[in-house]
Chimera marker file (.cmm) of the C-alpha trace (Angstrom):
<marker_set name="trace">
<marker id="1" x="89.053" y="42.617" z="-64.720" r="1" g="1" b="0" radius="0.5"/>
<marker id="2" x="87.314" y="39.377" z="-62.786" r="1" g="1" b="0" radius="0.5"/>
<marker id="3" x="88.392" y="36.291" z="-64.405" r="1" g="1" b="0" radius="0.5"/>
<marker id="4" x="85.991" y="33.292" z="-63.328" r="1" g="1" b="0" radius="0.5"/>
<marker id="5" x="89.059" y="30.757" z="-63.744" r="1" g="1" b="0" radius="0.5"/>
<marker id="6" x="92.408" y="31.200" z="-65.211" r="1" g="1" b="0" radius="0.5"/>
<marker id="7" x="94.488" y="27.835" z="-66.913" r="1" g="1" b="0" radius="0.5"/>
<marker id="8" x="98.027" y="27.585" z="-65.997" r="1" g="1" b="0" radius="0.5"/>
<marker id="9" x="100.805" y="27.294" z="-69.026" r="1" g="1" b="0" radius="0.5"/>
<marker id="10" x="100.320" y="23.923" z="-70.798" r="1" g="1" b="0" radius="0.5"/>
<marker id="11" x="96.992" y="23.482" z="-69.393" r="1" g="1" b="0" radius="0.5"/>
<marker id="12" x="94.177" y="22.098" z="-71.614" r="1" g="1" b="0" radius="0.5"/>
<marker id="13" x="90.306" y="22.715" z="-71.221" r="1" g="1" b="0" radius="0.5"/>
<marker id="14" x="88.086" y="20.696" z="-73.534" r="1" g="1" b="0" radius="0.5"/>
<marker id="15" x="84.529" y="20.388" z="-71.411" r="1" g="1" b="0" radius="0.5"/>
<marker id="16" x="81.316" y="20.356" z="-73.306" r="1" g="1" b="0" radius="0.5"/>
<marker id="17" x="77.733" y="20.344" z="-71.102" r="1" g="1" b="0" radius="0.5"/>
<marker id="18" x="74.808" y="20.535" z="-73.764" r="1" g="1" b="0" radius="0.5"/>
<marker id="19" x="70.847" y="19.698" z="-73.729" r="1" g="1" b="0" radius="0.5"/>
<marker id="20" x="69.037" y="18.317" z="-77.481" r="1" g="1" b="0" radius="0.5"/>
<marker id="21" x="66.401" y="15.571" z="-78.682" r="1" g="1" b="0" radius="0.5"/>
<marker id="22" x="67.046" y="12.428" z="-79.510" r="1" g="1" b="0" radius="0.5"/>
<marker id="23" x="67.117" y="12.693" z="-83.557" r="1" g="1" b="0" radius="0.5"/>
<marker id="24" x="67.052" y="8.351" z="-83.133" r="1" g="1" b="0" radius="0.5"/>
<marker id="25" x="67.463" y="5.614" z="-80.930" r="1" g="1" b="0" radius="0.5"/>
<marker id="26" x="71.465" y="5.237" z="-79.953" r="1" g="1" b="0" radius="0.5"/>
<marker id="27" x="73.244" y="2.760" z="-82.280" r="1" g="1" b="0" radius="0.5"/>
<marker id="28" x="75.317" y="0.209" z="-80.383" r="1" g="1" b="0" radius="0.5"/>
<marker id="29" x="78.691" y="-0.585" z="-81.813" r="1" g="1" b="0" radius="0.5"/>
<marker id="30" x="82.174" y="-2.217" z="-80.722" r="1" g="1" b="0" radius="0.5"/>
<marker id="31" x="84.876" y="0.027" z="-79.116" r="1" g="1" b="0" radius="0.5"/>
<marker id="32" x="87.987" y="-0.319" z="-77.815" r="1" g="1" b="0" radius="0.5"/>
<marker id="33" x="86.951" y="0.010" z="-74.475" r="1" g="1" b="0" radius="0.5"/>
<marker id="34" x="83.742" y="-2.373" z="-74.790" r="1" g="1" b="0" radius="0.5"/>
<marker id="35" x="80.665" y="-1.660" z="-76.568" r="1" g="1" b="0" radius="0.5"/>
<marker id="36" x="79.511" y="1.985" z="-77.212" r="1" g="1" b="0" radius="0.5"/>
<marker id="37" x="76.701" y="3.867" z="-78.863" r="1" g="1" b="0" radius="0.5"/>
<marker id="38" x="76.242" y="7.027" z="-80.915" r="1" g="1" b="0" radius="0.5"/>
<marker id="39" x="73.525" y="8.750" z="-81.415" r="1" g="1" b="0" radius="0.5"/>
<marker id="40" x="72.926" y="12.626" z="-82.508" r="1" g="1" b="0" radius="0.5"/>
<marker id="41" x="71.135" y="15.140" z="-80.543" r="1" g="1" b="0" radius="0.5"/>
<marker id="42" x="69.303" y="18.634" z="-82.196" r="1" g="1" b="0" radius="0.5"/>
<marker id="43" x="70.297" y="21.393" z="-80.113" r="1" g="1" b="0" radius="0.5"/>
<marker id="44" x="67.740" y="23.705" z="-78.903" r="1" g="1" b="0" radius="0.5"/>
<marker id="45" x="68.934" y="26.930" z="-80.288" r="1" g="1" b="0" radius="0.5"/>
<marker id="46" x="67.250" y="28.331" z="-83.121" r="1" g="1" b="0" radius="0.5"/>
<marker id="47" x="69.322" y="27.998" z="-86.583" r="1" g="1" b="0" radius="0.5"/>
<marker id="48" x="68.084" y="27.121" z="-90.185" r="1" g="1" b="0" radius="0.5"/>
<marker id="49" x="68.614" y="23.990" z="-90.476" r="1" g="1" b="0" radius="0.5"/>
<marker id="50" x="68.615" y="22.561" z="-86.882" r="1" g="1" b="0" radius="0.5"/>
<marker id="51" x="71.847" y="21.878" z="-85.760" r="1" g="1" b="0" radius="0.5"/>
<marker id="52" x="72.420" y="18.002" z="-85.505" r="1" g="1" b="0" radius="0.5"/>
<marker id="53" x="75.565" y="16.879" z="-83.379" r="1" g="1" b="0" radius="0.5"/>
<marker id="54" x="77.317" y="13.928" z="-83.419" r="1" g="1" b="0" radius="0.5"/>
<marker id="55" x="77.447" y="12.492" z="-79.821" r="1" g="1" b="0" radius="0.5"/>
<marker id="56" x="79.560" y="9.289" z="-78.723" r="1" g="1" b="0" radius="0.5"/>
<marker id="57" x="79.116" y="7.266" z="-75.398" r="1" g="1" b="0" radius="0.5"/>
<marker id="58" x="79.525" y="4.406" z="-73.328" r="1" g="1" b="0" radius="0.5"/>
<marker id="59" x="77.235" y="1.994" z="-71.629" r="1" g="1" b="0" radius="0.5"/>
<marker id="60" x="78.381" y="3.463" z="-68.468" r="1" g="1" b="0" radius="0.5"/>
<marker id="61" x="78.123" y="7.192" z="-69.317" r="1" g="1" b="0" radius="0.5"/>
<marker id="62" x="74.122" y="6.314" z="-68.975" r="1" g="1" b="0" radius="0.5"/>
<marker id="63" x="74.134" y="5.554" z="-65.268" r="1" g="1" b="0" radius="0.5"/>
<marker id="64" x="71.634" y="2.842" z="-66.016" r="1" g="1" b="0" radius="0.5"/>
<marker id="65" x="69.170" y="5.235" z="-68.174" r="1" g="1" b="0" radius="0.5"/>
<marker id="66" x="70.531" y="3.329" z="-71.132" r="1" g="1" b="0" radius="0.5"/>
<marker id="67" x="66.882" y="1.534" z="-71.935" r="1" g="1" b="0" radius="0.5"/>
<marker id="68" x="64.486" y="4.151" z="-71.324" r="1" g="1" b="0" radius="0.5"/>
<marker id="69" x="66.910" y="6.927" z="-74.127" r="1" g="1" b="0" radius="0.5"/>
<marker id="70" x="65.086" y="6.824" z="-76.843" r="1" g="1" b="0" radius="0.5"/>
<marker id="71" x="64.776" y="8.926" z="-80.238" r="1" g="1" b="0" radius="0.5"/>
<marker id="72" x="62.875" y="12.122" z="-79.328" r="1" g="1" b="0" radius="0.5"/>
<marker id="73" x="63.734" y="12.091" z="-75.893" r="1" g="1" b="0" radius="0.5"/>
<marker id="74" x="65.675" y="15.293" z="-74.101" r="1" g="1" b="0" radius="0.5"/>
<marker id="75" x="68.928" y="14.803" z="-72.698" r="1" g="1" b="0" radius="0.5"/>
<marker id="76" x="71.516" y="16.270" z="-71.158" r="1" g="1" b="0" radius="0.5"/>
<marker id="77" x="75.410" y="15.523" z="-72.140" r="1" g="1" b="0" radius="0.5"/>
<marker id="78" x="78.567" y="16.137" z="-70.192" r="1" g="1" b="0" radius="0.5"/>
<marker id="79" x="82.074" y="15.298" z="-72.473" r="1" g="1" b="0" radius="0.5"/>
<marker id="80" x="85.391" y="16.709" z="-74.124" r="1" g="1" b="0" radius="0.5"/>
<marker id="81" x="84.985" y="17.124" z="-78.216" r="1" g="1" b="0" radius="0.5"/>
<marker id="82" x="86.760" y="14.891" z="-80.141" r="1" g="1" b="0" radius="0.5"/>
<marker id="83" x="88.068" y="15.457" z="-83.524" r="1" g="1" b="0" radius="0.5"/>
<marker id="84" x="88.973" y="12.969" z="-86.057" r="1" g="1" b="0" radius="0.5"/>
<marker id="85" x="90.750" y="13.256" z="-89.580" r="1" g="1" b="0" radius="0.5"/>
<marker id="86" x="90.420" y="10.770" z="-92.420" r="1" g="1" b="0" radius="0.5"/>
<marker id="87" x="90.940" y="10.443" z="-95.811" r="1" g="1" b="0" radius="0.5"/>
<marker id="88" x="87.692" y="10.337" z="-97.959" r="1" g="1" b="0" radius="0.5"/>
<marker id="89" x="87.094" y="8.383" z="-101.268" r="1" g="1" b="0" radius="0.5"/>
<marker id="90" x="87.512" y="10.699" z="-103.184" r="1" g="1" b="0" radius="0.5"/>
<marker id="91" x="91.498" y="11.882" z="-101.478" r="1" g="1" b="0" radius="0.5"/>
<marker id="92" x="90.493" y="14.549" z="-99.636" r="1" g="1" b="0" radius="0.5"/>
<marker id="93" x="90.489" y="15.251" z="-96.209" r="1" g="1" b="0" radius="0.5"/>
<marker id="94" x="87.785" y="15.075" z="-94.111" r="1" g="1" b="0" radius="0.5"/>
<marker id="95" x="87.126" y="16.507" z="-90.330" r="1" g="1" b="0" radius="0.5"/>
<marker id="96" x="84.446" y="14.860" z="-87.867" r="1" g="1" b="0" radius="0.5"/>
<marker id="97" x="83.578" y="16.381" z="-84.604" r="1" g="1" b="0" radius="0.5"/>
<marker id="98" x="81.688" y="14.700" z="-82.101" r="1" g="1" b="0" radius="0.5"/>
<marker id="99" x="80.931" y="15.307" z="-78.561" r="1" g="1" b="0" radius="0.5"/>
<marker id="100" x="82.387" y="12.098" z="-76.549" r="1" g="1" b="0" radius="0.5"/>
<marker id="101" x="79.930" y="11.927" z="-73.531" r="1" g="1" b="0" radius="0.5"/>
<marker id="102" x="81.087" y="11.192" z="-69.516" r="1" g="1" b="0" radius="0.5"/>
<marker id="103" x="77.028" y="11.871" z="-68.995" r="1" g="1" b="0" radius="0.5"/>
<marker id="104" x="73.875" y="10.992" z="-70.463" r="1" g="1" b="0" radius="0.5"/>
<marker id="105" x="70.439" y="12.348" z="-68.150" r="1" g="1" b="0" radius="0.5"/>
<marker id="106" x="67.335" y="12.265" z="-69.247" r="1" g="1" b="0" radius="0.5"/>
<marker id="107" x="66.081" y="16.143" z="-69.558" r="1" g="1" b="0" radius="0.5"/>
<marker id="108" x="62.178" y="16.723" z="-68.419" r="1" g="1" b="0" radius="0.5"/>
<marker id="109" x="59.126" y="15.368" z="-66.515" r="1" g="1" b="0" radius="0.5"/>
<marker id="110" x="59.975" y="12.141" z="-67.779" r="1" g="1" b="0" radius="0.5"/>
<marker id="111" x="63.238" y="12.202" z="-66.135" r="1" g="1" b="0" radius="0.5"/>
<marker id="112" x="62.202" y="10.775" z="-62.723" r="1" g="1" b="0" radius="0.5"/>
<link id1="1" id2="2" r="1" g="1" b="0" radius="0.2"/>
<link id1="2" id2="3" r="1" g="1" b="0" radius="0.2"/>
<link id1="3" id2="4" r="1" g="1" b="0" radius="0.2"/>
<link id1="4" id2="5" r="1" g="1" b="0" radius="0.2"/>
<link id1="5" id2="6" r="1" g="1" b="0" radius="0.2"/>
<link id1="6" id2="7" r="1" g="1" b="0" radius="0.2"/>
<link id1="7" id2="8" r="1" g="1" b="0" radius="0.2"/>
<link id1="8" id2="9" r="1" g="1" b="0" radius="0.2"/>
<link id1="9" id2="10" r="1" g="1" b="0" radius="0.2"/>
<link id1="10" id2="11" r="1" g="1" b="0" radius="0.2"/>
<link id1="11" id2="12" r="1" g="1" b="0" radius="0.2"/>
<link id1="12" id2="13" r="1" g="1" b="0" radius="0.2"/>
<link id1="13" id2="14" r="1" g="1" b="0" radius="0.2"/>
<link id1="14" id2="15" r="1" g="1" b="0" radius="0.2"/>
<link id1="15" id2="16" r="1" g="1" b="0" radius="0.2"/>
<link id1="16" id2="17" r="1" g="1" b="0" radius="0.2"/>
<link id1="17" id2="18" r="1" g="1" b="0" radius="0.2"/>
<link id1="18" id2="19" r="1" g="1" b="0" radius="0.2"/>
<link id1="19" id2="20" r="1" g="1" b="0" radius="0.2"/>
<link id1="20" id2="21" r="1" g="1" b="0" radius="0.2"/>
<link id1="21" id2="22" r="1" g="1" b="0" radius="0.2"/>
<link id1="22" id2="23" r="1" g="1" b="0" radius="0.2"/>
<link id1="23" id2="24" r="1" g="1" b="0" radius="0.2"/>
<link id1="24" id2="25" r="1" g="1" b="0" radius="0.2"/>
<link id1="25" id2="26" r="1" g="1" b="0" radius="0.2"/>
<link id1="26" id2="27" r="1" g="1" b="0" radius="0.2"/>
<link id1="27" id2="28" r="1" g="1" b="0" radius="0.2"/>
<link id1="28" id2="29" r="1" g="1" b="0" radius="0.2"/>
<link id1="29" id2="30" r="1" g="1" b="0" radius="0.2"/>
<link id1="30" id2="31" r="1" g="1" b="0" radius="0.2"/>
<link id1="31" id2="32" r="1" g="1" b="0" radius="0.2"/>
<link id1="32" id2="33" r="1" g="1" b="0" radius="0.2"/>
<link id1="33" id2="34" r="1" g="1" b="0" radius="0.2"/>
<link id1="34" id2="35" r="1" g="1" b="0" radius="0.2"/>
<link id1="35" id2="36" r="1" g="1" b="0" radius="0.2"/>
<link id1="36" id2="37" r="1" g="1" b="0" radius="0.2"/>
<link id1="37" id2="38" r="1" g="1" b="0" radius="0.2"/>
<link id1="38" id2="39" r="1" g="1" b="0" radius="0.2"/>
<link id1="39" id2="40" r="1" g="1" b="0" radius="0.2"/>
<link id1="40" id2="41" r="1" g="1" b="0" radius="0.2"/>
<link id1="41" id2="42" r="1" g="1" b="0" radius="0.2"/>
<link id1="42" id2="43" r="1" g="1" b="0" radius="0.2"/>
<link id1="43" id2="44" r="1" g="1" b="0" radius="0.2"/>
<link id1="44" id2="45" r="1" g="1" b="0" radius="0.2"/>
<link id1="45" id2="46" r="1" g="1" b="0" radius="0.2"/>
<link id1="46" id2="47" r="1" g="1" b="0" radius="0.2"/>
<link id1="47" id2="48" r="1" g="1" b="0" radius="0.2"/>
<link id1="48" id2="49" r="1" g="1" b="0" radius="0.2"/>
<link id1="49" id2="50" r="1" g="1" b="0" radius="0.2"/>
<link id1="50" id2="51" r="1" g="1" b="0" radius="0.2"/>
<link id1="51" id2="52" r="1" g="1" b="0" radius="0.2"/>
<link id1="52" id2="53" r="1" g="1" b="0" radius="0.2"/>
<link id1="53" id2="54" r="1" g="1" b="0" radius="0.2"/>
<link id1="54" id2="55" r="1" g="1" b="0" radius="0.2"/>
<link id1="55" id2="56" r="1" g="1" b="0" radius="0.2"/>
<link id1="56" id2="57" r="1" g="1" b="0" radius="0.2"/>
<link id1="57" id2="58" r="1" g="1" b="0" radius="0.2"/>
<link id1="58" id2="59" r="1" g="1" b="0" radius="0.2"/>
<link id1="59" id2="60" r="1" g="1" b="0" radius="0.2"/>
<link id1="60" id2="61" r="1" g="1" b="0" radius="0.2"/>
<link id1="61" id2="62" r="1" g="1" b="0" radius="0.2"/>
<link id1="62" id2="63" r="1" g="1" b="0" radius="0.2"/>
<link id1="63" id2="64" r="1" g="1" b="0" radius="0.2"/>
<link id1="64" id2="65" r="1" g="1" b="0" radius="0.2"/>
<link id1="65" id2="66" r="1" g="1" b="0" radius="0.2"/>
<link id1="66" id2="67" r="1" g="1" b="0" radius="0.2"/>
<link id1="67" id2="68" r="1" g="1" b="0" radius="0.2"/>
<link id1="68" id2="69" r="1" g="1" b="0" radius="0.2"/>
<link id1="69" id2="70" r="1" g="1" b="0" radius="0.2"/>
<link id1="70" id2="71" r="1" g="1" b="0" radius="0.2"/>
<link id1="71" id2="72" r="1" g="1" b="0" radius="0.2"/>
<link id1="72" id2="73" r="1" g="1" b="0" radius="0.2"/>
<link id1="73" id2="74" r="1" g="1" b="0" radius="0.2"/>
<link id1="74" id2="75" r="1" g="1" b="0" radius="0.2"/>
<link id1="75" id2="76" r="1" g="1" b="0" radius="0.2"/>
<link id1="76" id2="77" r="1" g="1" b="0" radius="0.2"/>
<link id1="77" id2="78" r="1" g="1" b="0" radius="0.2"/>
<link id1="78" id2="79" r="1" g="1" b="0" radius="0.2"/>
<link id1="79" id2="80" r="1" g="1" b="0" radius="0.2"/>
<link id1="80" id2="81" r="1" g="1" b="0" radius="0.2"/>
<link id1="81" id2="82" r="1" g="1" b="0" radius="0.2"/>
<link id1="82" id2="83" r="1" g="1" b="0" radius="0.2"/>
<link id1="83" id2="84" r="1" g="1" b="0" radius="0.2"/>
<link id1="84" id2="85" r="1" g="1" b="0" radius="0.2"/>
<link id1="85" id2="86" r="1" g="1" b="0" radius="0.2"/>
<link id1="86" id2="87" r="1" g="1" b="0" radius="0.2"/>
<link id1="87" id2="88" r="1" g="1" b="0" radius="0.2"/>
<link id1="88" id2="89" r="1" g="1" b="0" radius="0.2"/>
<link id1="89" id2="90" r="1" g="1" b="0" radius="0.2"/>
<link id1="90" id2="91" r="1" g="1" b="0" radius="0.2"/>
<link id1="91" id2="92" r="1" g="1" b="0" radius="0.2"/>
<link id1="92" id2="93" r="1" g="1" b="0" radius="0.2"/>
<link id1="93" id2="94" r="1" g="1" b="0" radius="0.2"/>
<link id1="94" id2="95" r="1" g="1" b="0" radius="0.2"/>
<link id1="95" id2="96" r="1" g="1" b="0" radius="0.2"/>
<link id1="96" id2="97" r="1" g="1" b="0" radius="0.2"/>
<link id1="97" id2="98" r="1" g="1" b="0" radius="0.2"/>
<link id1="98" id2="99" r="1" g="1" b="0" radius="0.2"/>
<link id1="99" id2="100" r="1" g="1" b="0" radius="0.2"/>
<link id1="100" id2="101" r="1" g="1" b="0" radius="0.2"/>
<link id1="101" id2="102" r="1" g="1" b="0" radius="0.2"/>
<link id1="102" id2="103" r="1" g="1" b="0" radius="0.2"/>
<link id1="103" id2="104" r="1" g="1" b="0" radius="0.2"/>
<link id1="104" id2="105" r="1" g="1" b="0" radius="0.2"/>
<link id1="105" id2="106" r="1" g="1" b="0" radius="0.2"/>
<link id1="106" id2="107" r="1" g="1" b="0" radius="0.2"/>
<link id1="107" id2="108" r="1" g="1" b="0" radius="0.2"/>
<link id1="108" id2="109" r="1" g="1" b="0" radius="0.2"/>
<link id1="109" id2="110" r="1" g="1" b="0" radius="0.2"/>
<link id1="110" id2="111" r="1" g="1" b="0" radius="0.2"/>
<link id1="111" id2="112" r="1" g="1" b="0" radius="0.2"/>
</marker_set>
């Protein structure tokens, strides 16, 4: 059997490379490292209801595109998933996912 790549013993692969809309204009906030946005993407797949994901980024994950990403734009994202516990109101525990983006290209003729 071919194997296209193999991970060594206590090797870790968490790489996620996805295309979506816009569902809204990215939502600056503070971060650790200096300001960030989120934003959530539909994926193009077909599923009832669309799948929305959860997508975080920094101002220099952009690569100066960071004006003209918009809501209802296509884009492409290159990150790692990153998972989050916290307690909700209510005591129980809750688990976020979102996609934590190195990249953020515009997708599409309007790309250029």
């Amino acid at each position: 059997m071919t194997r296209l790549f193999e991970l060594g013993e206590g090797s870790h692969l968490n790489s996620v490379w996805l295309e979506g809309t816009l569902v809204a204009d990215p939502v600056e906030v503070p971060g650790e490292g200096g300001p960030s946005c989120r934003f959530a993407i539909v994926s193009p797949w077909a599923s009832d209801p669309p799948s929305e994901i959860a997508i975080e980024a920094t101002a220099s994950a952009f690569d100066g595109n960071r004006s003209r990403i918009r809501g209802g734009r296509r884009v492409r994202i290159i990150g790692r998933l990153r998972q989050r516990r916290r307690a909700g109101d209510d005591g129980q525990i809750r688990n976020e996912v979102a996609v934590v983006s190195e990249l953020v290209e515009l997708v599409g003729p309007e790309a250029g």
